[in-house]
Each structure stands twice: as structure tokens, then as C-alpha cells.
N, C-alpha and C positions, 0 to 999 in steps of 0.2 A: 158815653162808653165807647173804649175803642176797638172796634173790631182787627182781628190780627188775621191775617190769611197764612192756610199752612204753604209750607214751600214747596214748592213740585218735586217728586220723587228724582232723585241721583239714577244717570243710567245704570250705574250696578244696580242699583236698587232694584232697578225694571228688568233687569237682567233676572237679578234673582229671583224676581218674584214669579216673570216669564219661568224659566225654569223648575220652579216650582209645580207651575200648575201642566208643565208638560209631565213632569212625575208620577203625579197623581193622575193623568189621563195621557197615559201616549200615545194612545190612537190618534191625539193630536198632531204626530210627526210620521205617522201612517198618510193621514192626509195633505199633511206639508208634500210628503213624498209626489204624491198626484198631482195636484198642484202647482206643483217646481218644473212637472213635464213641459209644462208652456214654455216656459224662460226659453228666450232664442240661445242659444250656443255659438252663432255665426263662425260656423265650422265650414271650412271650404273645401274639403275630400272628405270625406266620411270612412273611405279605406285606408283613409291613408295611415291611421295608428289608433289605442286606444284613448278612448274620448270618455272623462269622468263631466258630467253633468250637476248642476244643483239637484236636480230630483237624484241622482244617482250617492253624491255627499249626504243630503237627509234620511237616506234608504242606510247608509252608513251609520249616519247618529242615532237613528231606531236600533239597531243591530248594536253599537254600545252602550246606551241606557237600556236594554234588555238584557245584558249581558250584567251590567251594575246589577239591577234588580233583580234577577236570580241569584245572584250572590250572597245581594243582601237580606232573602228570602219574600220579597214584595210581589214575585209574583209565581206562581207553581211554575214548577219546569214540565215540559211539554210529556204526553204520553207516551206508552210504551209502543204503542201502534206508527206514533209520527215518527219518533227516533228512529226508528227500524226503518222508513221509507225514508226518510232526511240521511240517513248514515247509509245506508245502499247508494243513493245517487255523490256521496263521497267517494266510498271507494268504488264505485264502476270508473270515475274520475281518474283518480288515484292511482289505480290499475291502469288505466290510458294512458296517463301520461309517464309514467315509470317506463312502459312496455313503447314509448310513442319514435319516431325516426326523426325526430328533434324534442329532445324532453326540457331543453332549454326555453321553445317557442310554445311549446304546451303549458308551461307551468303558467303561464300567463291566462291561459284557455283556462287551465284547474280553477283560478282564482274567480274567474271570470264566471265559472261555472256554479260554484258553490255562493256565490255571493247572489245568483238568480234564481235557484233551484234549493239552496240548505238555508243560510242566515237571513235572507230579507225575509221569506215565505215564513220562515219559523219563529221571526220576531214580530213580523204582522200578527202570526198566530198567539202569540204572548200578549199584543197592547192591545187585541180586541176583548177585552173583559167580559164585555156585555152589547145589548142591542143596540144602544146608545152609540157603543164607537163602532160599529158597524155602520148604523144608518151614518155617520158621519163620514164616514172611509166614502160609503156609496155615494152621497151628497158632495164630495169632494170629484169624484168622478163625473157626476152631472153639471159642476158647474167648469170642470174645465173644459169637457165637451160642449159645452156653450162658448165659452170663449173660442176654441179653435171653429165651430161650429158659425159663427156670427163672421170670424175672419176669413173663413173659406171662402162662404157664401158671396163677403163681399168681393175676393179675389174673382169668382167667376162675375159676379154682374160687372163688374169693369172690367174684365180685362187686363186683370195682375196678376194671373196665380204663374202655373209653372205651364208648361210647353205641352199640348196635346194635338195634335193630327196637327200642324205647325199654328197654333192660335194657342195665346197664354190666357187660359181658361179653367187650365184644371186646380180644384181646390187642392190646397195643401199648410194652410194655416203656417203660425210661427216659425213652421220645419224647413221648411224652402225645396228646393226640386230634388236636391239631394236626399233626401229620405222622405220619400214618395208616398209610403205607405202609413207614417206617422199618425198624420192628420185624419186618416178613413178607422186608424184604431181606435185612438182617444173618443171621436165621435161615434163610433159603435159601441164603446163601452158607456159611453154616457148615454145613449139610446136604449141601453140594457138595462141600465142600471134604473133610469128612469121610470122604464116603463116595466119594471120589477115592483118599485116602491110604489108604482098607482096601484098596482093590483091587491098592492099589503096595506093600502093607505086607507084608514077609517074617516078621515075626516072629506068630505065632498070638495071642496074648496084645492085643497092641496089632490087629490087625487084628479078633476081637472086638469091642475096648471104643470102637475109632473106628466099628463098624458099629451098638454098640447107641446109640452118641451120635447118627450120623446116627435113628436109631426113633428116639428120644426126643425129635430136633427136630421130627420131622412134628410131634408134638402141638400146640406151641405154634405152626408154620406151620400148620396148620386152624383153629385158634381165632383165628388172625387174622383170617378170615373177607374176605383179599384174593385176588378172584379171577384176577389179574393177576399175583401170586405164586406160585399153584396152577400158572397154564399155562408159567408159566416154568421153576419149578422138574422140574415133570413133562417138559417137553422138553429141556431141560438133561440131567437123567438120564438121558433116554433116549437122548440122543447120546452121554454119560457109560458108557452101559454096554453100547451094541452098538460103540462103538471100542475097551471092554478085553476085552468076551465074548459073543455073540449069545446064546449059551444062557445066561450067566448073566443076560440081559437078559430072556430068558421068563421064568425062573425067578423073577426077583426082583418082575417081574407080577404071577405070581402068589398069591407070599407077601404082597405089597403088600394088594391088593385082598383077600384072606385077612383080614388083620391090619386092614386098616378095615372091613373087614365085623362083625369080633369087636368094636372099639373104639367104633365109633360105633351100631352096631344092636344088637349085647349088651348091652355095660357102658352105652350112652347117653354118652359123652364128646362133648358137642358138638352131638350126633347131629341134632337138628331143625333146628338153624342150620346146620349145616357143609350138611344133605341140600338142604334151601332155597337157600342159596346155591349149592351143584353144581347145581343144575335148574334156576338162573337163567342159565346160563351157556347149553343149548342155548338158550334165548327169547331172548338178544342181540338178534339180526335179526329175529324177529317178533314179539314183544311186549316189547322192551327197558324194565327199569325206568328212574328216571330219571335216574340216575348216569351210563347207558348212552346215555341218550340227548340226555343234557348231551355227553359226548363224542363223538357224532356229529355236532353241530354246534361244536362247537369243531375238529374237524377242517375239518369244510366252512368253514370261517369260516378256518384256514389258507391254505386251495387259492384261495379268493378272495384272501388277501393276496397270496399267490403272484402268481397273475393280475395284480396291478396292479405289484410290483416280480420280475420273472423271472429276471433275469437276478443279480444280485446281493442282490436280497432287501431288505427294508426297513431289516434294521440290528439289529443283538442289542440285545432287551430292548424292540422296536419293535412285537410282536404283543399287548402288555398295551393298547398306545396305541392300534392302532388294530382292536382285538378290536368294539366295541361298533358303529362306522362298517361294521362287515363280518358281522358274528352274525346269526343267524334271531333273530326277534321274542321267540320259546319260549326263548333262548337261558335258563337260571337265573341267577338273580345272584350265586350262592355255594353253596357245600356247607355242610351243616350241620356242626358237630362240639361234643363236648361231653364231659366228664368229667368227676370232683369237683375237679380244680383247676383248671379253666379256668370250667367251667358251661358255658351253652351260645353259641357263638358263629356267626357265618357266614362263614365264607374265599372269597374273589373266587375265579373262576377267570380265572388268569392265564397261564394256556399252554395249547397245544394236547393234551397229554399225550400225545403223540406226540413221539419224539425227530426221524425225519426227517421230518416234516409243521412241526415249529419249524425245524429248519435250512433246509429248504425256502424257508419263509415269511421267514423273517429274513434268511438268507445265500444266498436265489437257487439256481440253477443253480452255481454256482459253489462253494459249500458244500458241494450237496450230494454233486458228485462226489468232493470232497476228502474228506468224511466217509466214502463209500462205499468209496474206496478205502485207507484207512484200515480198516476194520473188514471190509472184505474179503479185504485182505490177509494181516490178522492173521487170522484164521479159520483160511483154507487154510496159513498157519504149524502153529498149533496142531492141523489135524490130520494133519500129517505127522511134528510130535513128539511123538503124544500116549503118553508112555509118566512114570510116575513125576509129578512135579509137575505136566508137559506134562497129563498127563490132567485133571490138576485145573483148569489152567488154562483148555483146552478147555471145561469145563462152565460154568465162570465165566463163561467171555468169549459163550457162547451161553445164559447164563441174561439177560446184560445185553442182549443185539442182538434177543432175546425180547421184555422189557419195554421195549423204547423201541419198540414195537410199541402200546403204551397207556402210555407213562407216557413223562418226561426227565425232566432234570437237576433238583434242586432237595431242598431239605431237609438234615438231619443226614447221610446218607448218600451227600450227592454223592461226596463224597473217595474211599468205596472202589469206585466206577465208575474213578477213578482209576488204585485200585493194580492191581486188574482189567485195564485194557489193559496199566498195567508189567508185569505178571505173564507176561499172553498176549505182549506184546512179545518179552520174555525169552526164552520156548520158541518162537514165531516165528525171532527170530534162534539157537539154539539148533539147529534144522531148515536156517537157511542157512550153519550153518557145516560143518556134519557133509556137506553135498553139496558144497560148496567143497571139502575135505577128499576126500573121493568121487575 
């Protein structure tokens, strides 16, 4: 008897049938989106124009299969609560850039704006159905945090990463010295996200191995040596774990501080760089370096643009133009940055690195309440469901509202500030359906 073997399936086939099961679950392309952050870009000015990404194309194709699928009624269209916050941060936009002193250079800011704040966040809000694409989304974020997370690491114990106090030592993963701060994101949110899902994890086994992944990313988030990622990460946490346990919130204090006490002043992992940069951090306010004090005039040089358009703001992508008409004298012309593939370069400072001191300035009063209520909203969502992904989410959506405190939008990593408010969306409206229900 002769056995026949079937033929291997035709690439359409596998196309199709790929496509298929992204339909049926698009939280699939939720997580492509995270995941896609790693791919190197091998961009060599990061100012120099705008830069579309693989993770940034994916974030795209979610945002068109959610558009099919409301059409073709497969998945509800979003609440009356989201629309209202998702369509406010339209027109605060919209408004800017009509009202902006280049509405030609703005419109590019509009697109820019709605594609990070309306369409990804509110089609992430769409593909997560259930807990299932949620833990998936958050699973996605811990394992790319591992990958950057493994490459930092290795960057600092040889002596490959990017240029700090002049020794190429500082992690910065896939990203390279040009977006500095990339690599201390990814890995804080994969520290969040991990150490969300032990506290929701019932099985012992996996609650372990997600608790030693979260330890293992501190390493490569200290070697990053972003002070800006430390205070977020650290406050995240801690609203992370006095909403799932107060005493497990001492507790984990003090094995914290325990365990960098042993890492960084025992073994020396870091130890002189990481201690230096933690003591730079009280001297902010009185002897601030000058990174710090680059950013205290780039804020002040904000509040002035503000001053002259208040009301609606000068116009997205309008604070590069008239940053120099407004800057103290001391303002610097650039940050340095350098590594073995780039060498050494200078990057302009083109923002405020303040997320609401840019909406501020660009979109007015008008902006910024849109924005406000927007991220305030979602907030008190996330802590009324914080149980299960909800928890994870909660840490997320206060490790970003954290760094827009010193830092915005811009870089490799905008996209998952993205899936971050879908996420917080999700268990937001998750919190108004269960009191509706009530």
C-alpha cells in the first residue's frame, strides 16, 4: 500500500490562513506592534525628519483591520466615554494646527498626533476582547524587555554600549546612542508588566519565573544609567504594589534595597556609575548638571511660548521653530551622543521634554485640558479595575504620566505610549461596565 504525502501548503495559502487567525484574534498584531520595537532602524540623525518603523507599520495595520471590522460589525465600536476623550484630543489638534504659524509643518505634528493619542490607543482598545489578548499584549512586552534587556546588559559588561562619563558602558540595546532613552523604556515596561502578572499569577511555577524576570531586568534598567526611567519605574511600582498588597509593598522595599545593596556595593555591578548618578539626582535643584539644566530652560522657554499663543497654542511641531526666539542665552545647542556606530555626534534639542509643558506650548489651553482629561480619566479607570491585567495596566499607564513629567513623545518607542493608553483604555472601560452592570 502506497503512502502519498500531502503537499506543503502554497505561500498564499499561509498568507491566508495567517490572516485568518489575525481576524479572529487581533490582539495578535497588538503584540506584533511591541515586538516590532526591537528591529534596529539604523537611523543616523533621529532629528533629522520623520522616521516610520516596523512596530510603527503594524500599529498601522491594527488601526486598518479595526477599521474593516467595525464596518463589517465584528467588533462593537468603542464607548461613549472613549469617543468623547479620543475626539477632544482631535480637535485640541485640529484647533492647533488651523490656529498654528506654520499650519503646513503642523499638519504633519496633527497626523503624528492622532495616530499616538486617537487610532493606535483606540484600536488596541478594540483587538483586546478578552484577558487572553491582554495577558498576550503584556507577554509581548516582557519578552521584548528581555531581549533589549539581555543586549544592554551585555553592552555594559564589555564595553559596547553608548558613551557615558567617556567609557562606552551605557546600556541602550538595539537603539544605539541616538535614542538614549529607548532601551530604559522597553525594559521598564517589561519590569512592570512582569512583575504585574506574578502578583495576578495563580500558578507558583510561573509566578516565580515572571518574578525572577522582573530582578533580572533591574540590571539592565540601572545600567542604563536614565534617571528618568529609575523615578518612573520606582513610582509605577509602587503604586503597582500598594494597590495589590501594602505589606507586600514593605516587604518588597526591603529585599529591593537589600539586593542592590549586595549588587552594586558587593559584587561592584555598576556600582560607581549607577551610586553617581543616584546622588545626581538629590543636586537637581542645587547644583543641577547640565543635562538638567539644559532642561530647565527648555521648559522655561515652553511657558514663554505658551505666554505668546495661550489660548490654542502655536501648532504641533511649532516649539523646534520658535525654541531659539524664546531660549535663555546658556540654552546648549545639542546633547552629545556617541557609540562605535555612529561616533560622536550632537542632537539639537527639539522639545521641551516635558510632555504637558509641549502640549501646553503647541496646543494651548485647549490641549491641555483635552490631554488632562484624557489621562485623568483613564487613571481613575485603572484604579478601580486594578485586579489581573488591570494591575498591569495601572502600572503602565503611571509609569508613562511619570515620564512625561521629563520626557514626550518621540523615538523608537513612541508606538508603545500607544498601546499603553489601549491597554489602560481596555480596563478603564472594563471598570464602567461592571458598575453599569452594578
Amino acid at each position: 500500500m502506497a503512502l502519498t504525502l500531502a503537499a506543503p501548503p502554497r505561500p498564499a495559502e499561509l498568507l491566508r490562513r495567517a490572516g485568518g487567525v489575525v481576524r479572529e484574534r487581533p490582539g495578535l498584531l497588538a503584540a506584533a506592534t511591541v515586538l516590532l520595537v526591537c528591529v534596529p532602524t539604523g537611523e543616523k540623525d533621529v532629528a533629522a525628519a520623520v522616521h516610520v518603523t516596523a512596530a510603527d507599520l503594524a500599529s498601522l495595520a491594527l488601526v486598518a483591520l479595526t477599521a474593516v471590522n467595525l464596518l463589517r460589525g465584528r467588533t462593537p465600536a468603542i464607548g461613549r466615554t472613549d469617543a468623547v476623550r479620543f475626539g477632544a484630543i482631535v480637535l485640541a489638534a485640529a484647533v492647533a494646527t488651523v490656529g498654528s504659524i506654520d499650519p503646513v509643518t503642523s499638519l504633519t505634528g496633527f497626523v503624528r498626533l492622532t495616530q499616538v493619542f486617537v487610532l493606535v490607543p483606540a484600536a488596541v482598545l478594540c483587538a483586546l476582547r478578552d484577558r487572553t489578548d491582554q495577558r498576550l499584549v503584556l507577554g509581548s512586552f516582557v519578552i521584548a524587555a528581555l531581549i533589549q534587556g539581555v543586549v544592554g546588559a551585555h553592552q555594559f559588561l564589555t564595553g559596547t554600549g553608548a558613551s557615558y562619563t567617556g567609557r562606552p558602558i551605557r546600556a541602550v540595546g538595539t537603539f544605539g546612542a541616538l535614542d538614549i532613552m529607548a532601551m530604559s523604556t522597553v525594559v521598564s515596561y517589561g519590569l512592570l508588566a512582569a512583575l504585574a502578572l506574578a502578583l495576578a499569577e495563580g500558578n507558583a511555577g510561573w509566578r516565580r519565573a515572571l518574578f525572577a524576570t522582573a530582578g533580572f531586568l533591574a540590571f539592565p534598567l540601572a545600567v542604563s544609567f536614565s534617571r528618568g526611567s529609575w523615578i518612573a519605574t520606582a513610582a509605577a511600582a509602587a503604586v503597582l504594589l500598594l494597590r495589590a498588597d501594602a505589606r507586600l509593598a514593605v516587604r518588597s522595599a526591603v529585599l529591593g534595597t537589600a539586593a542592590a545593596v549586595v549588587l552594586v556595593g558587593g559584587l561592584g555591578l555598576g556600582g560607581s556609575g549607577v551610586t553617581a548618578r543616584l546622588s545626581s539626582i538629590g543636586s537637581v535643584s542645587e547644583a543641577p548638571d547640565q543635562s538638567v539644566s539644559d532642561r530647565y530652560d527648555l521648559w522655561a522657554t515652553a511657558g514663554r511660548i505658551w505666554q505668546d499663543h495661550p489660548v490654542s497654542g502655536a501648532g504641533p511641531k511649532a516649539f523646534q521653530q520658535l525654541r531659539d526666539s524664546h531660549a535663555p542665552l546658556r540654552l546648549s545647542s545639542g546633547s552629545d551622543a556617541a557609540d562605535a556606530t555612529i561616533g560622536f555626534q550632537r542632537e539639537p534639542l527639539l522639545s521641551p521634554h516635558n510632555m504637558y509643558l509641549l502640549v501646553l506650548s503647541e496646543q494651548g489651553l485647549v490641549g491641555i485640558v483635552a490631554y488632562g482629561t484624557l489621562f485623568l480619566g483613564l487613571l481613575i479607570g485603572c484604579l478601580r479595575t486594578a485586579r489581573g491585567p488591570g494591575l498591569a495596566a495601572l502600572a503602565l499607564l503611571t509609569w508613562v504620566l511619570v515620564d512625561f513629567l521629563y520626557a514626550d513623545i518621540g523615538g523608537a518607542t513612541t508606538v508603545l505610549t500607544s498601546v499603553v493608553l489601549g491597554l489602560a483604555a481596555r480596563s478603564a472601560g472594563s471598570a464602567r461596565s461592571r458598575e453599569a452592570r452594578a
